[in-house]
C-alpha positions as MATLAB code, in Angstrom:
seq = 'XXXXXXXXXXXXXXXXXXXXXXXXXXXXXXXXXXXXXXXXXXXXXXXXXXXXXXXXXXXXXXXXXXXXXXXXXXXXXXXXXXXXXXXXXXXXXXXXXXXXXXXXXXXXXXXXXXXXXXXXXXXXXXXXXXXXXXXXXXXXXXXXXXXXXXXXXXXXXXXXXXXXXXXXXXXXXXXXXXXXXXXXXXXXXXXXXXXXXXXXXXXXXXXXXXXXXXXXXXXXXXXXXXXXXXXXXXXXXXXXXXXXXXXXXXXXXXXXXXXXXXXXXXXXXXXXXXXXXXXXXXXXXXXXXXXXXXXXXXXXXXXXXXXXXXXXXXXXXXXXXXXXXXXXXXXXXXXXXXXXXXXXXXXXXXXXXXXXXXXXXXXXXXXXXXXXXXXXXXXXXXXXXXXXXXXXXXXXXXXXXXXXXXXXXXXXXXXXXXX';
ca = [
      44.957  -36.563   41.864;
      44.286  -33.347   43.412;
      45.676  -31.102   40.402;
      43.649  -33.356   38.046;
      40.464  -33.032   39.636;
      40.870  -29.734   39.936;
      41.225  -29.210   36.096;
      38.328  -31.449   35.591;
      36.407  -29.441   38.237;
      37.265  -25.974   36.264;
      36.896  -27.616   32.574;
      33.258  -28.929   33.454;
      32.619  -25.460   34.728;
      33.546  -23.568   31.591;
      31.613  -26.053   29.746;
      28.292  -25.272   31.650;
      29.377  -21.640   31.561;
      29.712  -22.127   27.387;
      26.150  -23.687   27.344;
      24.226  -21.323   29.082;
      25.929  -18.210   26.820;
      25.076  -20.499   23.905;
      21.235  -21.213   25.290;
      20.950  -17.566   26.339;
      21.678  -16.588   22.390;
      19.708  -19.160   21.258;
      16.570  -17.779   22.769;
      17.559  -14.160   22.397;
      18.579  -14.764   18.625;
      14.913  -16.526   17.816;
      13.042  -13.544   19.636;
      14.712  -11.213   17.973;
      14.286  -13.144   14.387;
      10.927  -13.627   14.986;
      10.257  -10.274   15.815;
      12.613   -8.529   13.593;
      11.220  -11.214   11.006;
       7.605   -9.804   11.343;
       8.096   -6.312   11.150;
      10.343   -6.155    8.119;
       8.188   -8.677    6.299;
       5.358   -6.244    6.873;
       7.389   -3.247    5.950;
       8.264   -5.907    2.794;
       4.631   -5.955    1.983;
       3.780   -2.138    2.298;
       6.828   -0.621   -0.005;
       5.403   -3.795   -2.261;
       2.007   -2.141   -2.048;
       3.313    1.299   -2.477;
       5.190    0.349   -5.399;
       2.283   -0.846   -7.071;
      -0.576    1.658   -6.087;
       2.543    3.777   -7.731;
       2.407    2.287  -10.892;
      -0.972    2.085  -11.378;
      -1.699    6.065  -10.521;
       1.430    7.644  -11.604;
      -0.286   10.448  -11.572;
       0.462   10.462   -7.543;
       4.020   11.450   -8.283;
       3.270   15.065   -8.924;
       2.647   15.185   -5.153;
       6.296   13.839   -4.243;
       6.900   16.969   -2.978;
       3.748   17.206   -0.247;
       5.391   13.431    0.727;
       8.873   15.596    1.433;
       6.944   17.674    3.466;
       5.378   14.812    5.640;
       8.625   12.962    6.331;
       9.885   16.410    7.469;
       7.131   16.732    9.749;
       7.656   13.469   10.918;
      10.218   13.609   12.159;
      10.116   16.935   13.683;
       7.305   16.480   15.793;
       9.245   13.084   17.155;
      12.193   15.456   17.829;
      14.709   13.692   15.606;
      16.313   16.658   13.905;
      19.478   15.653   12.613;
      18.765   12.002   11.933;
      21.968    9.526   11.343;
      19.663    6.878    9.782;
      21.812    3.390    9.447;
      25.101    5.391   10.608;
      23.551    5.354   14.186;
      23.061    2.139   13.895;
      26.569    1.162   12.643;
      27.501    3.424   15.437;
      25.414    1.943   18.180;
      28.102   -1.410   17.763;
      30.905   -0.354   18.633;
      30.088    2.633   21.727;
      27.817    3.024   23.951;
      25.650    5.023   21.548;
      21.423    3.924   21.783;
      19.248    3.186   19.097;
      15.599    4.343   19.908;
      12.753    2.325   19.478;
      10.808    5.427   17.632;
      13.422    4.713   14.580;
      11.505    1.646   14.023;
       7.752    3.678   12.971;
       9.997    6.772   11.751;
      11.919    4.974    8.849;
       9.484    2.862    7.788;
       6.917    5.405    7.961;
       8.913    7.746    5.846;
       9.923    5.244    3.673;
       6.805    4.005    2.270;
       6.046    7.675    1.867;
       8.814    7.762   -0.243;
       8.180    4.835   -2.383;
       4.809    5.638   -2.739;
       5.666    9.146   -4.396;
       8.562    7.998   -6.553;
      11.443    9.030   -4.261;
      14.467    6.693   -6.101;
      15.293    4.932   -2.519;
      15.957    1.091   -1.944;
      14.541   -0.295    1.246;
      17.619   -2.073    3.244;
      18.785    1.060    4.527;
      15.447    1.441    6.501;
      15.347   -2.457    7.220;
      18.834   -2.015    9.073;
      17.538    0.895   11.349;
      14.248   -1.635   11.750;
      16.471   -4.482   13.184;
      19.092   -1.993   15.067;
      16.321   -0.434   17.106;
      14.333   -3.371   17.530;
      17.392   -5.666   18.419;
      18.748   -2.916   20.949;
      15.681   -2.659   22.826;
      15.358   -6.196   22.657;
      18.122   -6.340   24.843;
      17.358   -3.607   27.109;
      14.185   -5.380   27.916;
      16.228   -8.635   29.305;
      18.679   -5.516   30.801;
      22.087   -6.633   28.592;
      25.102   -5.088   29.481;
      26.592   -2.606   26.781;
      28.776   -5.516   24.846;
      25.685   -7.988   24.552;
      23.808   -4.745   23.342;
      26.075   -4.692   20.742;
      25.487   -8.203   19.877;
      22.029   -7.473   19.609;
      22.148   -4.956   17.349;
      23.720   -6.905   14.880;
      21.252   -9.837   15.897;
      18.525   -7.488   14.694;
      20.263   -5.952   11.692;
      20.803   -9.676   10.461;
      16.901  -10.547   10.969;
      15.818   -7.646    9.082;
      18.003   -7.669    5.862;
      17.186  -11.474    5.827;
      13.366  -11.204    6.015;
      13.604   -8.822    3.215;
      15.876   -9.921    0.597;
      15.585  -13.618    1.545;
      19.344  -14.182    1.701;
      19.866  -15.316    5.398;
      23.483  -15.895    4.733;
      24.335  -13.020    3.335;
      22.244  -10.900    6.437;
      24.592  -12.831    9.017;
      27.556  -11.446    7.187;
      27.330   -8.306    6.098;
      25.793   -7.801   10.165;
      29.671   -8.394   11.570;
      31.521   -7.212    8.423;
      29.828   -4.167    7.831;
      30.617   -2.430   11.448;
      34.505   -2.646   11.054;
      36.230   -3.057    7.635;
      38.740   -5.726    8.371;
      37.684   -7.011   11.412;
      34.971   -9.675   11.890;
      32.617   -9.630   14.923;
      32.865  -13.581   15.131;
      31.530  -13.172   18.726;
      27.957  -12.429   16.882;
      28.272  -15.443   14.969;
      25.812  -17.521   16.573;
      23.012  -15.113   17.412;
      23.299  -13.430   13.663;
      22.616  -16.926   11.734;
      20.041  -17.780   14.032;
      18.319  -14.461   13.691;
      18.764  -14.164    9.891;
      17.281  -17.823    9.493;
      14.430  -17.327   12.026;
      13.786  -14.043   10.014;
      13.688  -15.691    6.713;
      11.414  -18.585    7.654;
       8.968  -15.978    8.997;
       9.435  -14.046    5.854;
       8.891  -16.992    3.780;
       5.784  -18.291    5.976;
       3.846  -15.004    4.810;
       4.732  -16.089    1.644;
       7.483  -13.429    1.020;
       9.416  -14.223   -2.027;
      13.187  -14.646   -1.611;
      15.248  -12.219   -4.401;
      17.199  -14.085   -6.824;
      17.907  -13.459  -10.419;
      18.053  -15.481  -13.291;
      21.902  -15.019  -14.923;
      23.222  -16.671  -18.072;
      26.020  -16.539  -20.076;
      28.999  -17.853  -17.425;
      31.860  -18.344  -18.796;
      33.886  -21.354  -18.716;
      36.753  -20.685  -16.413;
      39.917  -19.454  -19.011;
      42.182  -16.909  -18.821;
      40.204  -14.483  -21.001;
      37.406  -14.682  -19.095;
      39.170  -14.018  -15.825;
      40.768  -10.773  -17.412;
      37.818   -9.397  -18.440;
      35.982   -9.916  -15.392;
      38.635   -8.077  -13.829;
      38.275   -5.088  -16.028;
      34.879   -4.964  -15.640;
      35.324   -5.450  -11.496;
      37.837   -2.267  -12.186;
      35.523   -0.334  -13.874;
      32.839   -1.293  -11.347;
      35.018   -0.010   -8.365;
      35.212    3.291  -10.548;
      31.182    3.374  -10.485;
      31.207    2.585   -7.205;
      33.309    6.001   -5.627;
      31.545    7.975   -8.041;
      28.221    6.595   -6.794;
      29.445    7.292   -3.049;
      30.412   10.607   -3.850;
      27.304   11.455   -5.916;
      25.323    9.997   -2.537;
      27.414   12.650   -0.144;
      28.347   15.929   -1.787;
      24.883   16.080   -3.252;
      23.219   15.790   -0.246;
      26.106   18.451    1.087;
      25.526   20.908   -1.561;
      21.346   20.773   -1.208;
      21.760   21.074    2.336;
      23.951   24.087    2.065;
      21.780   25.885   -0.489;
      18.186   24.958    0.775;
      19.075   25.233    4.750;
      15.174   24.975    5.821;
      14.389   21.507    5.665;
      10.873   21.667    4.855;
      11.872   23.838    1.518;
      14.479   21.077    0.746;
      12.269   18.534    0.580;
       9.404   20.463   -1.473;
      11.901   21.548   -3.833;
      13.758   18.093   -4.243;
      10.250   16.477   -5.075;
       9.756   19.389   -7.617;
      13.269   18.256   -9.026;
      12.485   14.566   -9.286;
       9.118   15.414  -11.009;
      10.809   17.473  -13.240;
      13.517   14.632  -14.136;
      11.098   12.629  -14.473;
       9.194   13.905  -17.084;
      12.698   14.446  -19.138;
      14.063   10.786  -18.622;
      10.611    8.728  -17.902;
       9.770    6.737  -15.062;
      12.180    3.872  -14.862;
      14.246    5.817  -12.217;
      11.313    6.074   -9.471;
      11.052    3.975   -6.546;
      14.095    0.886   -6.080;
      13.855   -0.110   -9.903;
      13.952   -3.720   -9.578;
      12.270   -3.920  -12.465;
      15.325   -2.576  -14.366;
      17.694   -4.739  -12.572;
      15.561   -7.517  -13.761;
      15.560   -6.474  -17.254;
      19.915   -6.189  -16.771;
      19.618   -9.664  -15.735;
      18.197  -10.484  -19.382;
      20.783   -8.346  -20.951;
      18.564   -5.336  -21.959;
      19.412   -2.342  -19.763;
      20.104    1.205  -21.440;
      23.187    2.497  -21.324;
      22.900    5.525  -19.653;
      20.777    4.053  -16.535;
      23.468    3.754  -14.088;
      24.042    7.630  -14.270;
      20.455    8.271  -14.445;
      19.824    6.121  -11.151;
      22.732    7.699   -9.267;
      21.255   11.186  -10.191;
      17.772   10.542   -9.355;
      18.798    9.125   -6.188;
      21.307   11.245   -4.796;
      18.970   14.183   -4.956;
      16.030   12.098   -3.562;
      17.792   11.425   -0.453;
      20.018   14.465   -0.581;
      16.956   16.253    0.230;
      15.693   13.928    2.706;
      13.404   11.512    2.035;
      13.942    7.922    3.374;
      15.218    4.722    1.885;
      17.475    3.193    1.160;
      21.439    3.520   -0.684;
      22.062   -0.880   -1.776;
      19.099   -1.434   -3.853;
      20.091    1.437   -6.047;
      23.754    0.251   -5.866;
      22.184   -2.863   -7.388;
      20.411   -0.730  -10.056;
      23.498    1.032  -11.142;
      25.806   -1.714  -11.327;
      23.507   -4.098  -13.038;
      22.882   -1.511  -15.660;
      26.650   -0.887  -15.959;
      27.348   -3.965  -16.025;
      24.954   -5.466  -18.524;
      26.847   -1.688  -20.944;
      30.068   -2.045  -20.546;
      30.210   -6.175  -19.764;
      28.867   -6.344  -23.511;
      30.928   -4.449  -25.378;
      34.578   -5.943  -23.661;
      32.888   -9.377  -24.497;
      30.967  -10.507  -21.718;
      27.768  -11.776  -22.033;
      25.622   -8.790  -20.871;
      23.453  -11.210  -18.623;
      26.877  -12.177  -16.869;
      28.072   -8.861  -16.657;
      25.468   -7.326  -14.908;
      25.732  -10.052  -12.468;
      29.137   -8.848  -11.898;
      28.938   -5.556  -11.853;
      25.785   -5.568   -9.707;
      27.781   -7.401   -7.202;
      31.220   -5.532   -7.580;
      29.367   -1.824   -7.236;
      27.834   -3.310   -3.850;
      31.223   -4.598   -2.485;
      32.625   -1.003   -3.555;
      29.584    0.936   -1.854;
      29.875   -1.295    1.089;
      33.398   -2.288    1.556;
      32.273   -6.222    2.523;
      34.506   -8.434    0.062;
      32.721  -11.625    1.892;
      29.332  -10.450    1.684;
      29.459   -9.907   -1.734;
      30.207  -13.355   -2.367;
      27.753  -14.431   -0.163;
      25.212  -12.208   -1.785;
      26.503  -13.093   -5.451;
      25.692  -16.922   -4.725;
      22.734  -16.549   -3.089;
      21.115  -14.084   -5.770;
      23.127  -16.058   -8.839;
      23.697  -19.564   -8.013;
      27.394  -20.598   -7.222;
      28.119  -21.619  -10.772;
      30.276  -18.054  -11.074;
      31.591  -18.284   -8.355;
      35.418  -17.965   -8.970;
      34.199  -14.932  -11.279;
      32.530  -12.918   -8.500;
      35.005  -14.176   -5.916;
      37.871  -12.071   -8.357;
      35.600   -9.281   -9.090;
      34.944   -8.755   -5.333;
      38.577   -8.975   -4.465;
      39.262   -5.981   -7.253;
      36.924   -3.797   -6.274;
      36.971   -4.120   -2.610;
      40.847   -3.158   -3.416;
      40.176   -0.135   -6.326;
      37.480    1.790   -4.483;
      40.058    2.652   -1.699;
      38.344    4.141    1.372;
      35.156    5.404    0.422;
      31.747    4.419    1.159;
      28.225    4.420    1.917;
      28.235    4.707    5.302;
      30.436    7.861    7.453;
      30.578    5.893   10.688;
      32.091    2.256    9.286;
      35.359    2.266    9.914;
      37.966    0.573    8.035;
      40.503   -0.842   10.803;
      43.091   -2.423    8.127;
      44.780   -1.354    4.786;
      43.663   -2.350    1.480;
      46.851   -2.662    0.300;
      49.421   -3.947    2.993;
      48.567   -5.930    6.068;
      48.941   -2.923    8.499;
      46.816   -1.398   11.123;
      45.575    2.280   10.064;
      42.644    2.720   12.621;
      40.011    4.820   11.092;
      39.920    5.994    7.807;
];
């Protein structure tokens, strides 16, 4: 009797013990969502008012380069010289690395300032460093040890992408399979649903629109089908290295040639003005216009390489934004191309290719079929489950981000650390 009361004494324990972490995430989670949750949906409405005080003066484009200048200054007179934007962030979960509160005003500052000048920049990339910083000194507030730091970080990074695209599953994943490629921060699981769904409902109670899209033309599920999806998903993973590389040796080369930052960024607004007077305006700000209009199966051909230029030299030069929104942009547009002429419908295969250049950009097979169902409907599912598969596979070990690491190999089940 003694052993068994013992092992009821020590099981009754653990389960208070389990409680109290799960209360304690609970209540952490929900701050952080509704905090998270409040600034990003603001941040939501100001790139939404940016965008359109854009349109209707375009004329305020020719001054892109004076909004270089400011983001410069910015940052300089905070004393962030060498800023690691959502790669400090990444960083921040897995050492002991912290992510300052001044990140939060910084990026979104900066960013808006780039929107509303016509920078080509999405806005996730500046919603991650949002949630990061916030999460992280979330934490430090209720004095977290360095591993529930961690936790929060993710927490926050999960709030933030939620309250701005609307797609609280999708947040919670890409959060813990984002950090590591091949490993999945499970022990986040709890406090990144709760924050992405507490950052949604705030999102949606200031009457923030989730982003879906409208696809049609799914296939029935044959073998044809499957085989072109999977060329398409190929071609896609193609897109998505060059896109990576465009994003990193441009920025590389323009950094090398134009040392001073402040000339940089004057001179990279001077270059965007100047494309955009060659190739029009449809390459300014996140486009979601034109990823709409790939959605209906109308996108030009050459848009994906137009978006990749505009943007690599808009934040090669460094102005603020975002790198998935224009991911989006260039694989709907290839998609909707290429998905016509192997057979596709071009509606369908900008749904795929929008979703197979993010999974190659990003390296997250499961978010992208998180993301594909939430944006598409699950109808397509098998479809984008294959495509993601193919290109997580075909874009080898490239990507968006310098400090993700990828843990396991694409192609055998082996253990290659960091690549």
């Amino acid at each position: 009797m003694g052993l068994l009361e013992e092992k009821a004494k020590q099981q009754g324990i653990s389960i208070v013990k389990n409680l109290s972490i799960f209360l304690k995430w609970m209540f952490l989670s929900c701050l952080t969502g509704v905090a998270v949750g409040t600034v990003c949906t603001a941040f939501h409405f100001c790139i939404e008012f940016a965008t359109e005080f854009r349109t209707a003066h375009m004329a305020i484009v020719y001054f892109l380069p004076f909004g270089g200048l400011a983001i410069v200054w910015l940052y300089r007179i905070c004393k962030v010289t060498r800023p690691q934007g959502t790669d400090l962030v990444l960083l921040a979960v897995r050492t002991p690395q912290e992510v300052p509160l001044r990140m939060t005003p910084l990026i979104f500052l900066s960013t808006c300032i780039t929107h509303l000048f016509g920078g080509s920049a999405g806005r996730e990339g500046a919603a991650l460093q949002i949630g990061g910083s916030m999460g992280f000194q979330v934490g430090r507030l209720f004095r977290l040890d360095e591993k529930d730091l961690h936790i929060m970080t993710m927490c926050g990074m999960s709030a933030a992408f939620s309250a701005l695209f609307g797609t609280p599953i999708t947040s919670a994943v890409f959060a813990m399979e984002v950090i590591s490629v091949g490993i999945m921060y499970y022990a986040a699981l709890v406090p990144c649903v709760t924050a992405a769904l507490v950052g949604a409902t705030v999102a949606n109670a200031f009457g923030a629109e989730p982003t879906a899209f409208s696809v049609t033309g799914i296939p029935a599920a044959e073998t044809a089908a499957f085989l072109r999806v999977i060329f398409l998903a190929a071609l896609c993973a193609g897109v998505s290295v060059l896109f990576c590389y465009s994003m990193k040796y441009t920025g590389e080369f323009l950094q090398k040639k134009m040392k001073n930052p402040y000339v940089r960024a004057a001179a990279g607004g001077v270059i965007i003005v100047l494309l955009m007077l060659v190739f029009g305006t449809d390459y300014l700000g996140a486009g979601m216009n034109i990823i709409e209009n790939g959605m209906a199966g109308t996108a030009k051909p050459e848009a994906f390489l137009l978006k990749i230029l505009f943007t690599a030299v808009t934040l090669g030069v460094g102005f603020k934004g975002g790198e998935i929104i224009p991911s989006f942009f260039v694989g709907a547009t290839f998609g909707c191309a290429a998905g016509g002429l192997i057979g596709l419908n071009p509606s369908f295969g900008a749904s795929v290719g929008l979703m197979a250049v993010f999974c190659g950009v990003t390296n997250c097979p499961l978010t992208s079929l998180v993301l594909s169902i939430e944006l598409f409907g699950a109808k397509g599912a098998a479809f984008y489950f294959l495509a993601a598969a193919v290109s997580y596979m075909l874009s080898g070990y490239t990507g968006l981000y310098s400090r993700q690491k990828i843990m396991y190999s694409k192609f055998r089940p082996e253990f290659i650390g960091d690549r």
